[in-house]
C-alpha positions, 0 to 999 in steps of 0.5 A: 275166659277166651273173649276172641270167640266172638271175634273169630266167629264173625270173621269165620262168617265173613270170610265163608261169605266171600270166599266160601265156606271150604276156602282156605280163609275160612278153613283157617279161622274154623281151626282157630275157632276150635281151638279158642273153644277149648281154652278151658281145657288147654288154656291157651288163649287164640287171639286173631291177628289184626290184618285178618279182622274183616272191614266189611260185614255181609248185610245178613248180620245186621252189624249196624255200626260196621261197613256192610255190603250185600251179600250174594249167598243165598243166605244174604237172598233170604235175609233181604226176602225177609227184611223186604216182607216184614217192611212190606207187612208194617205198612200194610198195618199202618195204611189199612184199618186193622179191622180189616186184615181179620177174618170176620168171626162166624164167616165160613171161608171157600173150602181148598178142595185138594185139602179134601180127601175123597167122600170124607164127609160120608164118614160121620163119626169122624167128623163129628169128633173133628167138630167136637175137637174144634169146639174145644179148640175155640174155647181154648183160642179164645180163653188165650186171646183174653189172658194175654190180650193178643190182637189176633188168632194168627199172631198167637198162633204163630207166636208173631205177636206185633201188637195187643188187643189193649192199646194201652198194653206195650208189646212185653217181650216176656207175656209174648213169651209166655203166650207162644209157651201156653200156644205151644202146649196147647197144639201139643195137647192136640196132637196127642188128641189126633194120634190117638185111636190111628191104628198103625196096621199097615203104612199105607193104612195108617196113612190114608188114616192119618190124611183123612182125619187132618182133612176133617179137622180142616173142614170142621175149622173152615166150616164153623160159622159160631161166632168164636171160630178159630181156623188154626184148629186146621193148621194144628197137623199143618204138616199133614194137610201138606201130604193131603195136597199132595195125595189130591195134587197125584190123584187129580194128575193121575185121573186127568191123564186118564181121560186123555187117553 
């Protein structure tokens, strides 16, 4: 086993990160990292010279008993967003009574009007079996929050567990994962359910076909008010209410500038 990949990694990284990834530096350590790769192959072992080790590591790689220094790649930008954010959100969790960063169950929330396609509540048998899904959804939601004693929908959902409905529970890495696994399967089994009976005929049929039911499912979520509502139901097809906003978005332009003229 050749113990210089890691090595030769990190100084890749670092060297990319202050010269550039198609530097001559960086090239050079790449070339000695495919080489240290293939070690079973060719038994050669590819040690890193000791001048070419770097002193200092770029921030984003969180090596906490090196010298670091900020990096000015957009990954270091990202890396310092993230760390700022996440700081950010812990202190609201300490300073704020957790009560109060929920919404409340059964409290319908103002509907996004450009997540809402034109006269899509005229269709009735479609949303009622977005309402009918959603009711599913909530059972299931709910079912899960119990099992693993997650705080809030939105953490299950996302699968960023912070902390458990039980105080007494300590955050365990291994029922956060096995909680993110059963939330996965779960959007899983209800992607299929969306899929199911869209006719592709046409693209721009199935579509606008595909639009109008993700827009469905949003209004049913939002609209709910029993007292185990889970919004996430919408954010199932996160991916399609994107191409709902940005049909509304054109389609709101395109009558605006309509009227100019």
């Amino acid at each position: 086993r050749n113990h210089s990949l890691g090595i030769i990694s990190n100084a890749h990284a670092v060297k990319s990160d202050e010269y550039g990834i198609r530097s001559a530096q960086a090239i050079d350590l790449a070339y000695l990292a495919s080489e240290s790769v293939d070690f079973v192959k060719t038994g050669v072992i590819v040690d890193l010279a000791k001048e070419v080790r770097p002193e200092k590591f770029p921030d984003y790689m969180e090596k906490s008993d090196k010298p670091s220094y900020k990096s000015a790649k957009a990954i270091g930008m990202m890396f310092r967003d993230v760390v700022d954010a996440l700081e950010s959100f812990e202190k609201l969790l300490e300073s704020e009574d957790p009560q109060k960063l929920r919404i409340p169950d059964g409290k319908p929330t103002e509907l996004d009007p450009l997540l809402i396609m034109p006269r899509i509540t005229e269709d009735v048998e479609l949303c009622a079996q977005a309402a009918a899904l959603c009711a599913e959804w909530n059972w299931e939601m709910a079912a899960l929050l119990a099992q693993f004693g997650v705080y809030s929908e939105t953490q299950l959902f996302t699968g960023a567990v912070l902390e458990f409905h039980r105080s007494n529970m300590q955050l365990d890495r291994d029922i956060v994962q096995k909680a993110t696994v059963s939330v996965d399967f779960l959007k899983r089994r209800f992607r299929n359910y969306f899929e199911a009976g869209i006719e592709r005929k046409s693209l721009s049929e199935y579509r606008m076909k595909r639009m109008r039911k993700a827009s469905a499912w949003y209004i049913a979520a939002y609209s709910s008010t029993t007292k185990k509502s889970y919004k996430s139901f919408a954010w199932i097809m996160a991916d399609e209410l994107c191409n709902v906003k940005q049909f509304m978005i054109n389609r709101t332009t395109r009558n605006s500038n309509k009227k100019e003229f």
